[in-house]
C-alpha positions as CSV (number, residue, x, y, z in Angstrom):
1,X,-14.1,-98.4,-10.6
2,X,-15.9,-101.3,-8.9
3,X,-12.8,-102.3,-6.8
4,X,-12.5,-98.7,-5.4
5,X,-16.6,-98.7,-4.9
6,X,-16.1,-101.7,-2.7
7,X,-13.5,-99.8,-0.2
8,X,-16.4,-96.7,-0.2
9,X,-19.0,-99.1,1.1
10,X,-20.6,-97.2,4.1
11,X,-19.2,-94.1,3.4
12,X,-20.4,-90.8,2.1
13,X,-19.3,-90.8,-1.9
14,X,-19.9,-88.5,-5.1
15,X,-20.5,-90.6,-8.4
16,X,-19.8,-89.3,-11.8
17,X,-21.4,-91.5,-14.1
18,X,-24.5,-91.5,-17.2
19,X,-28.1,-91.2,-15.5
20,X,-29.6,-94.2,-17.3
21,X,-33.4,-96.2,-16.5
22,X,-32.7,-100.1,-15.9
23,X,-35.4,-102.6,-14.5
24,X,-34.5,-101.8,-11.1
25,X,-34.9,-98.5,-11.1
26,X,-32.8,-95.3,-12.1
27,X,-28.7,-95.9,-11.8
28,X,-25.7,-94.0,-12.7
29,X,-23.5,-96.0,-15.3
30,X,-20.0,-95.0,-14.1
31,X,-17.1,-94.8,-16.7
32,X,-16.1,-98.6,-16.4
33,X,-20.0,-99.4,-16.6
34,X,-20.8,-100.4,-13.2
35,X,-24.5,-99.5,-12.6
36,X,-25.1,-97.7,-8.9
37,X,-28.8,-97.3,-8.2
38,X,-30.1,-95.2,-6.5
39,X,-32.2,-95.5,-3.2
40,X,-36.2,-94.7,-3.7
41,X,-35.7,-93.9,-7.5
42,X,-37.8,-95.6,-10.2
43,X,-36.1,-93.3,-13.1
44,X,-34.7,-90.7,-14.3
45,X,-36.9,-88.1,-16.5
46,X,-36.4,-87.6,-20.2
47,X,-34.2,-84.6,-19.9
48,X,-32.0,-86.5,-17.4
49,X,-31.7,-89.7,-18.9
50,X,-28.8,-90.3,-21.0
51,X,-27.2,-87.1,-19.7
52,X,-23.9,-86.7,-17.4
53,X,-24.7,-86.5,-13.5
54,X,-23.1,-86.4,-9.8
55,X,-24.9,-88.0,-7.2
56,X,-24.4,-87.9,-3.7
57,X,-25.2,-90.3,-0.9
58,X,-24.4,-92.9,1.3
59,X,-23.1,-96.3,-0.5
60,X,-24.3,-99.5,0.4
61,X,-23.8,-102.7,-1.6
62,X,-26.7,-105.0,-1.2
63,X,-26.8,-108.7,-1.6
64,X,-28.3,-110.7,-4.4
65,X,-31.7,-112.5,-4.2
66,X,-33.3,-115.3,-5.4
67,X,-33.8,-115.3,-8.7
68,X,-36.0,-118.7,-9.1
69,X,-39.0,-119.6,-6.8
70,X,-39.7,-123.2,-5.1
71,X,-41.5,-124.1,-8.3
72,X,-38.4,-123.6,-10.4
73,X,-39.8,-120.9,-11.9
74,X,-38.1,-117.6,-13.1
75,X,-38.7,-114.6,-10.9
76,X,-37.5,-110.9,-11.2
77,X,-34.8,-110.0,-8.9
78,X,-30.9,-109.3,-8.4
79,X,-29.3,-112.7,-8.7
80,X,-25.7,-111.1,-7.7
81,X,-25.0,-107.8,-5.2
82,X,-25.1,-104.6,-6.4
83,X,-24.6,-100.4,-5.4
84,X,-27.1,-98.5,-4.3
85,X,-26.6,-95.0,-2.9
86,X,-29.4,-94.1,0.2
87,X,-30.3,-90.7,0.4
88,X,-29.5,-89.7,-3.2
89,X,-28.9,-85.9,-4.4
90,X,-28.1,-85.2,-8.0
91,X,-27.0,-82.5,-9.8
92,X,-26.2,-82.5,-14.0
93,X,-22.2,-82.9,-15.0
């Protein structure tokens, strides 16, 4: 699925995918296991999390960050890019 994600970049899209927690916050795990996060969404509650969802948003791939400080030291972060859908609505699959 990540090579039709790309070409839905900027668009409106509906995800069907596993609501799972990660560090960065609460993602859908679609069927080839590409993680989407979602925008302004720390994680999914226990009922949710595990379960089969839609979400519904804009999609936006953001770039990755630095994931080591001038010091050489590891720092928390998303060394490549990644999904995120802004303005997410959910509803259970």
């Amino acid at each position: 699925m990540t090579a039709s994600l790309d070409t839905m970049v900027d668009q409106t899209v509906t995800i069907e995918g596993v609501a799972r927690n990660a560090a960065g916050g609460a993602i859908v795990m679609t069927e080839d296991r590409t993680p989407v996060y979602l925008d302004g969404m720390d994680r999914w509650d226990r009922t949710t999390d595990g379960k089969q969802v839609t979400v519904k948003g804009t999609l936006r791939k953001h770039g990755g960050q630095k994931t080591v400080n001038d010091k050489g030291e590891y720092i928390h972060g998303f060394p490549d890019a990644r999904f995120v859908v802004e303005k997410p609505s959910w509803t259970p699959s």
